[in-house]
C-alpha positions in Angstrom: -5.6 -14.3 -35.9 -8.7 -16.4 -34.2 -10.9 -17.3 -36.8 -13.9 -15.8 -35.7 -14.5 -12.6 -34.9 -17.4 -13.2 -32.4 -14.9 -15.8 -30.8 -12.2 -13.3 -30.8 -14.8 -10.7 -29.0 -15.8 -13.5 -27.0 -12.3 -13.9 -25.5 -11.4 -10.6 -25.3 -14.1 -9.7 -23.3 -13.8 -12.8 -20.8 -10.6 -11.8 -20.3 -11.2 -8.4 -19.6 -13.5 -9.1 -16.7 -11.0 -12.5 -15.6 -8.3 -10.3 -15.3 -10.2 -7.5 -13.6 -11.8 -9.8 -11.2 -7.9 -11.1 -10.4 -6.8 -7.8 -9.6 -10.0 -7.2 -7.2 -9.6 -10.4 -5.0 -5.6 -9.7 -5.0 -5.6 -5.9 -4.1 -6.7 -5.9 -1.2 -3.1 -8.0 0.2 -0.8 -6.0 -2.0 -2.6 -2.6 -0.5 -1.6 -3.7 2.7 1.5 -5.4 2.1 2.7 -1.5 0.6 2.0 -0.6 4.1 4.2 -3.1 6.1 7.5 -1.2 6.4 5.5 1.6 8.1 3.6 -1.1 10.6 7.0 -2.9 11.2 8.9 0.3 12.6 5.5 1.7 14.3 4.2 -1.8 15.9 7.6 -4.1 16.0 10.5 -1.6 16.5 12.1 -3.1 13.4 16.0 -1.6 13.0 17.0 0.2 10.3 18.6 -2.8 8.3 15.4 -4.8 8.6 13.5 -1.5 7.3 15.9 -1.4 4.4 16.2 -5.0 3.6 12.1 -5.2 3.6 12.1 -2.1 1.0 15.2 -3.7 -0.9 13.8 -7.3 -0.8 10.2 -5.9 -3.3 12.3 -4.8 -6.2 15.5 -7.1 -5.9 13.5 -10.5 -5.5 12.4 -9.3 -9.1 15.7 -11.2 -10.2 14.1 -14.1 -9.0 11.2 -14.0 -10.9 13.2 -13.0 -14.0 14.4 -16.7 -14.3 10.0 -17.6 -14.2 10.4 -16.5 -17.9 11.7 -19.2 -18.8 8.8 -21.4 -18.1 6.6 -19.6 -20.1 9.3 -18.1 -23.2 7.3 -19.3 -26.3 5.0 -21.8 -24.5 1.7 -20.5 -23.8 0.3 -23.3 -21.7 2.4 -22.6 -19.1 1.0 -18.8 -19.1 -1.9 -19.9 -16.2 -0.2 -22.5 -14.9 2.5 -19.6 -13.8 0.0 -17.0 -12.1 -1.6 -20.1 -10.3 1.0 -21.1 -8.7 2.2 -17.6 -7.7 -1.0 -16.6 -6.2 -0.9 -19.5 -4.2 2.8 -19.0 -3.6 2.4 -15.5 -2.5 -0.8 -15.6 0.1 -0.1 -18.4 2.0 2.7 -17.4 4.0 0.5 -14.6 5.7 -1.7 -17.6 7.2 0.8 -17.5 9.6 0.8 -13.5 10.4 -1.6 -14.0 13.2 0.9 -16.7 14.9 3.9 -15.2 14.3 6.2 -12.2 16.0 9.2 -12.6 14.2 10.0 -10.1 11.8 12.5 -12.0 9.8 9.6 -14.0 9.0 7.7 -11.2 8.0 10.3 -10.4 6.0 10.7 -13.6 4.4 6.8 -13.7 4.0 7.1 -9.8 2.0 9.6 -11.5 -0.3 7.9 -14.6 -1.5 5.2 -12.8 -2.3 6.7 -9.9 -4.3 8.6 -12.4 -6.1 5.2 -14.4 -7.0 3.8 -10.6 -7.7 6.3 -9.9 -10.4 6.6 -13.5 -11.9 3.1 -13.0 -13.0 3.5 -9.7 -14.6 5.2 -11.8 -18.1 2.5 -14.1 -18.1 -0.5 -11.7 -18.0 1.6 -9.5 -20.7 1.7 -12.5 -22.9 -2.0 -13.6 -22.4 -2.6 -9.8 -23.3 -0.3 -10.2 -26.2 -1.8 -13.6 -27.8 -5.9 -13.0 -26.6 -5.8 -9.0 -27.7 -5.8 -7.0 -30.3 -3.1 -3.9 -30.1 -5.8 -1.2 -29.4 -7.4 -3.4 -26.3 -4.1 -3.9 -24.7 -3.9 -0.6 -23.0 -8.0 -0.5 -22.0 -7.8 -3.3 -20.5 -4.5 -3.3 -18.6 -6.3 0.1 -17.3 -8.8 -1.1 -16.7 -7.2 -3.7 -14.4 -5.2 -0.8 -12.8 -7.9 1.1 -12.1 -9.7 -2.0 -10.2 -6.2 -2.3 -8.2 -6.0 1.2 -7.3 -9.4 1.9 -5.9 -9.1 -0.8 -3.9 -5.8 0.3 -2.7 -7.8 3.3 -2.1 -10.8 2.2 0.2 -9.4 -0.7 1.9 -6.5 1.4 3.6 -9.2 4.0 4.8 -11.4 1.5 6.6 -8.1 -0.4 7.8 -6.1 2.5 9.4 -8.6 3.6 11.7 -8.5 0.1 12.8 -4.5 -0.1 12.9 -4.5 3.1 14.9 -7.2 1.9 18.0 -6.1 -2.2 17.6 -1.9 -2.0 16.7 -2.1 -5.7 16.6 -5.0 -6.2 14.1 -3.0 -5.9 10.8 -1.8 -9.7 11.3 -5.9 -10.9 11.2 -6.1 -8.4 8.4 -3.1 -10.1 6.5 -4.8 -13.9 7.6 -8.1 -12.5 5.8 -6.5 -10.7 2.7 -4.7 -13.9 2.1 -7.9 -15.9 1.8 -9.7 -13.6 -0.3 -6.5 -14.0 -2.8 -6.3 -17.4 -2.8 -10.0 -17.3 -4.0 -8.4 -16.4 -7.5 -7.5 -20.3 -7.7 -11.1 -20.9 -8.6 -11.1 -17.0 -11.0 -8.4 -18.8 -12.8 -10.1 -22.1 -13.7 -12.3 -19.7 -16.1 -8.9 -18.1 -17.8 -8.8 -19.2 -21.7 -6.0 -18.5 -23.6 -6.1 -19.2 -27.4 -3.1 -21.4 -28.7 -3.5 -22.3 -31.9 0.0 -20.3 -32.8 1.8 -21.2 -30.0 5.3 -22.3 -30.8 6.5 -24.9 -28.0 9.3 -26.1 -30.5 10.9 -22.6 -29.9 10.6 -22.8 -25.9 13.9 -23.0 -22.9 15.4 -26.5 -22.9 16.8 -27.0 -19.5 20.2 -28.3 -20.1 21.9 -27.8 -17.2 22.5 -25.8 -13.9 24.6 -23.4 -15.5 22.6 -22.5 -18.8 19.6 -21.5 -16.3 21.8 -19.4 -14.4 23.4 -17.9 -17.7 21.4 -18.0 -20.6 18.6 -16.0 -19.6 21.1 -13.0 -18.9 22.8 -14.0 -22.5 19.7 -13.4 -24.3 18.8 -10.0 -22.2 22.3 -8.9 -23.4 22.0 -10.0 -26.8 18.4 -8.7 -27.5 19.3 -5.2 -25.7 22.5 -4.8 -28.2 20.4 -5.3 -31.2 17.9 -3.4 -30.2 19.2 0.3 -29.3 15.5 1.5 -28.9 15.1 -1.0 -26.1 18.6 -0.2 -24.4 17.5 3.5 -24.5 14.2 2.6 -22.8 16.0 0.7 -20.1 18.5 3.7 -19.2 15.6 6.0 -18.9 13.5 3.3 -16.6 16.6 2.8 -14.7 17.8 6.4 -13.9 14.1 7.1 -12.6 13.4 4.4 -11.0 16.5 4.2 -9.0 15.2 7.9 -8.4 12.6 6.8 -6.8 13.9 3.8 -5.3 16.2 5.5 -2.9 13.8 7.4 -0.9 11.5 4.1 -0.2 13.9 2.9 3.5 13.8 6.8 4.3 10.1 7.2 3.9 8.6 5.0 6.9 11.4 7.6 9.3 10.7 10.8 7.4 6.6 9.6 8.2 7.5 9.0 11.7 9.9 11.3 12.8 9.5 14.7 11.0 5.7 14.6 9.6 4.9 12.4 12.7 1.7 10.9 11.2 -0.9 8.5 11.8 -2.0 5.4 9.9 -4.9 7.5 8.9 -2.9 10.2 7.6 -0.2 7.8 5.9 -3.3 6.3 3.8 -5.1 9.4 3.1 -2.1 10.2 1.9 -0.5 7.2 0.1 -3.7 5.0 -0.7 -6.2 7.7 -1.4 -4.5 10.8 -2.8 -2.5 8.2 -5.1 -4.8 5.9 -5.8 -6.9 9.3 -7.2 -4.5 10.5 -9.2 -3.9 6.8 -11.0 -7.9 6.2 -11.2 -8.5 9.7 -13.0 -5.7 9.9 -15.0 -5.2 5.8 -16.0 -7.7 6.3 -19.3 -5.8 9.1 -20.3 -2.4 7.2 -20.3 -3.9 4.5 -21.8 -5.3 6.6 -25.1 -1.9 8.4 -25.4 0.0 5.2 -25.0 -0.8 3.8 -29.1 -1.2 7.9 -30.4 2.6 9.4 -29.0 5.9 7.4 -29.4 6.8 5.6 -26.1 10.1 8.4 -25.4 7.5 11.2 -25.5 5.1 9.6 -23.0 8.2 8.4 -21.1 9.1 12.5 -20.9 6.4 12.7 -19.1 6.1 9.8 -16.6 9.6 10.6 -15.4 8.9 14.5 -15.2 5.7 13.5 -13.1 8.5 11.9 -10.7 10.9 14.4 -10.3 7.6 17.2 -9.1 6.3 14.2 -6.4 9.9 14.1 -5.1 10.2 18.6 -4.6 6.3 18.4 -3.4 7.5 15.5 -0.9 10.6 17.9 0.2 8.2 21.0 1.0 6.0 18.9 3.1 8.1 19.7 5.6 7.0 22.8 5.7 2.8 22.3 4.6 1.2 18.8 4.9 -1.1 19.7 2.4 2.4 19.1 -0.1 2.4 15.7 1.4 -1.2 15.0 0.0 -0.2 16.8 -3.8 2.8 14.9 -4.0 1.5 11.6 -3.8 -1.6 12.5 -6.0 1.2 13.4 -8.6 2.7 9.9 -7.7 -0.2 8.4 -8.7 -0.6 10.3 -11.6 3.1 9.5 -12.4 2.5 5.7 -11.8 -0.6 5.4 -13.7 1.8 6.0 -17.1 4.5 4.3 -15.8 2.7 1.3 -15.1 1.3 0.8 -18.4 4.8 1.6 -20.3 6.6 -0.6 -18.0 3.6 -3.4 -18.0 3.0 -3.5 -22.1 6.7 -2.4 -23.0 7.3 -5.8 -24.1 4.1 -6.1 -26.6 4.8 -2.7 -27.9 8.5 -3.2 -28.8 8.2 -7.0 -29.6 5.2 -6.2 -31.6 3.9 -9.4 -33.0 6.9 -11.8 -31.8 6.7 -13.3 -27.8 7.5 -10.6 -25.9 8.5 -12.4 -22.5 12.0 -11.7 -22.7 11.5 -8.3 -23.2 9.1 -8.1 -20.0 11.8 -10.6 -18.4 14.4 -7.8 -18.6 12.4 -5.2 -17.5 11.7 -7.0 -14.5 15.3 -8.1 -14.2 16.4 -4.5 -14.4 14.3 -3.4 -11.3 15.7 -6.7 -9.2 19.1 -4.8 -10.0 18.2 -1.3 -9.1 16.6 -3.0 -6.0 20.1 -4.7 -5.2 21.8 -1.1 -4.9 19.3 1.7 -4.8 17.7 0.9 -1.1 21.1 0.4 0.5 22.7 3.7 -1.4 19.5 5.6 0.1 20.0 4.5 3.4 23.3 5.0 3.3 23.0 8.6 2.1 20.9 9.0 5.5 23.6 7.7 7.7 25.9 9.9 6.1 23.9 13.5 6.2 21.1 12.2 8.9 18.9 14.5 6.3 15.6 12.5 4.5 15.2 15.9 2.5 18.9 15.5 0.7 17.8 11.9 -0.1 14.5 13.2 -1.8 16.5 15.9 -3.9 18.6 13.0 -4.9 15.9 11.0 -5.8 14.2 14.2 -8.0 17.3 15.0 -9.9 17.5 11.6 -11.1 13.9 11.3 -12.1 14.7 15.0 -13.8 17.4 13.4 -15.8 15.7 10.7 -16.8 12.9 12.7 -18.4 15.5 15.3 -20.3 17.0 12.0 -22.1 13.8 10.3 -22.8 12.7 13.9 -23.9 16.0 14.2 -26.1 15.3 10.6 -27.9 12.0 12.0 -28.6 13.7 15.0 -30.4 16.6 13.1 -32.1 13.6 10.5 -33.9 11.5 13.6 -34.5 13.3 16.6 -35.8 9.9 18.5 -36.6 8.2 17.6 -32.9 5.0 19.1 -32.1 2.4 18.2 -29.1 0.2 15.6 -29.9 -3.4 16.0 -28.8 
């Protein structure tokens, strides 16, 4: 506990507004980043394989950033030195948009920063963890969320009427983004994190190449055998989010050749409509995430899912579905984001939670290694983006009757919480 209570309000509340300012200066890159895979088949004629490797490359360079755990497991004064180094990591490469017409580059440039994107999401769950009390977690990573998602939701809208008249104007709109997110360098300097119980004794010895490469997969093994709760969690994150992740190389065709849409209409749709449905429904989640036990409020994150992936199908037939799927997305992501994000604080409780966080990012690096390439590959096969989508909604279907089921089996007597 911090001594004082009007330092420990103090600290809270600087953080707060830190990590809201963080996510205001980086949004507007990530927004536009989510974009690329439709820019690079529109503008650059990428193939297939570069469509699907780009998808692939956000969730399976997550692997990568598992092993950043390490640098901060049980030592908190590596916690900032790991999100600066990211963000500078992450935004510089797009300098070079405005120079450069190779999309391999691009590519490369997409990685690095995903990787950088997810290496920070331990650290920030650990500052949450050690600055915040239990009931402020939530608020404040809402909070955060809510920052990043209207963002995502005005800067597409004022940038796609632009991509539609000037096709090359995304690079300069990538050189400027990165600027603004490197101006979280200075947003940083201000971060405080309080480490009076900080344990360095306990923290990862490098001892050689082999323990770095094993160990951290060794202790995700170890703590999801002892911890059946957590395993359970994972199957349920995994079945929906490989759900999910299967449709993302089929989306930028589906846009283009059956819905035949213009930037404008891909952000109305995929910026605004979701960004909506996270910004209304984020302070909801965020009450219901400390008052209902995590498999009930997983029930409904991964039933959420499986409706956006049927409204996607019929879009087909009325755009308007288009425009109700992706609101539900949003409403789906706004809960999943929070479970996902503060998993590790809830299920560590008052222990360092980075290795819990650690795996959950791990586990999305592996459904990124398979789930893109079994997607496209299902699209090969039946040339049919609607059987890829029904795939994708019976997963996210099953994942919410078993999360539903562990809510049952630790709660003979259930009843709906208010």
């Amino acid at each position: 506990m911090i001594d004082s209570n009007k330092d420990s309000l103090k600290l809270q509340k600087s953080t707060m507004i830190l990590y809201g300012f963080y996510k205001l200066l980086g949004s507007p890159l990530e927004a536009l980043f989510y974009l690329l895979a439709f820019i690079l088949y529109k503008d650059l004629n990428a193939s297939s394989l570069q469509i699907t490797l780009l998808v692939a490359s956000k969730p399976a360079v997550a692997l990568l950033s598992f092993y950043g755990s390490l640098l901060i497991k049980n030592k908190s004064s590596n916690l900032k030195l790991m999100i600066l180094i990211s963000t500078i990591l992450g935004s510089s490469l797009c300098l070079a948009f405005p120079f450069v017409n190779n999309v391999w580059f691009i590519i490369f440039a997409h990685s690095l920063f995903m990787i950088s994107l997810r290496a920070t999401i331990p650290a920030w769950s650990e500052i949450f963890r050690i600055n915040l009390n239990l009931e402020s977690r939530g608020k404040v990573f809402s909070r955060g969320s809510i920052v990043n998602y209207s963002t995502n939701i005005i800067i597409p809208l004022c940038v796609s009427p632009m991509l539609d008249l000037f096709p090359g104007i995304w690079r300069w709109l990538f050189f400027s983004f990165a600027i603004l997110s490197l101006a979280n360098i200075f947003i940083l300097q201000k971060l405080k994190i309080y480490l009076k119980n900080s344990d360095d004794s306990q923290a990862y010895e490098f001892n050689s190449l082999k323990s770095i490469v094993l160990d951290p997969w060794k202790n995700s093994w170890k703590l999801i055998s002892e911890r059946s709760d957590f395993k359970h969690f994972q199957i349920v994150f995994m079945l929906c989010g490989a759900g999910l992740m299967i449709m993302q190389p089929v989306l930028p065709v589906f846009f283009k050749e059956n819905l035949h849409l213009s930037y404008t209409q891909l952000t109305l749709a995929t910026s605004c409509c979701k960004g909506l449905g996270f910004a209304i429904t984020s302070p909801f989640w965020a009450n219901k995430l400390n008052q209902i036990p995590i498999t009930y409020f997983n029930f409904f994150v991964c039933f959420f899912a499986a409706i956006f992936c049927f409204l996607l199908i019929n879009s087909q037939n009325t755009l308007i579905c288009l425009y109700m799927a992706y609101f539900m997305y949003g409403i789906m992501q706004a809960g999943s984001e929070l479970s996902w994000n503060l998993s590790g604080p809830i299920f560590s409780k008052n222990h360092d939670s980075t290795l819990f966080t650690g795996i959950n990012v791990a586990a999305v690096g592996v459904r990124g290694c398979i789930a893109p390439f079994l997607g496209q590959l299902l699209l090969l096969n039946t040339n049919s983006p609607t059987f890829v989508f029904a795939i994708g909604g019976i997963l996210c279907f099953i994942a919410s009757g078993y999360s539903l089921r562990l809510y049952l089996n630790q709660n003979p007597n259930p009843h709906l919480v208010n």
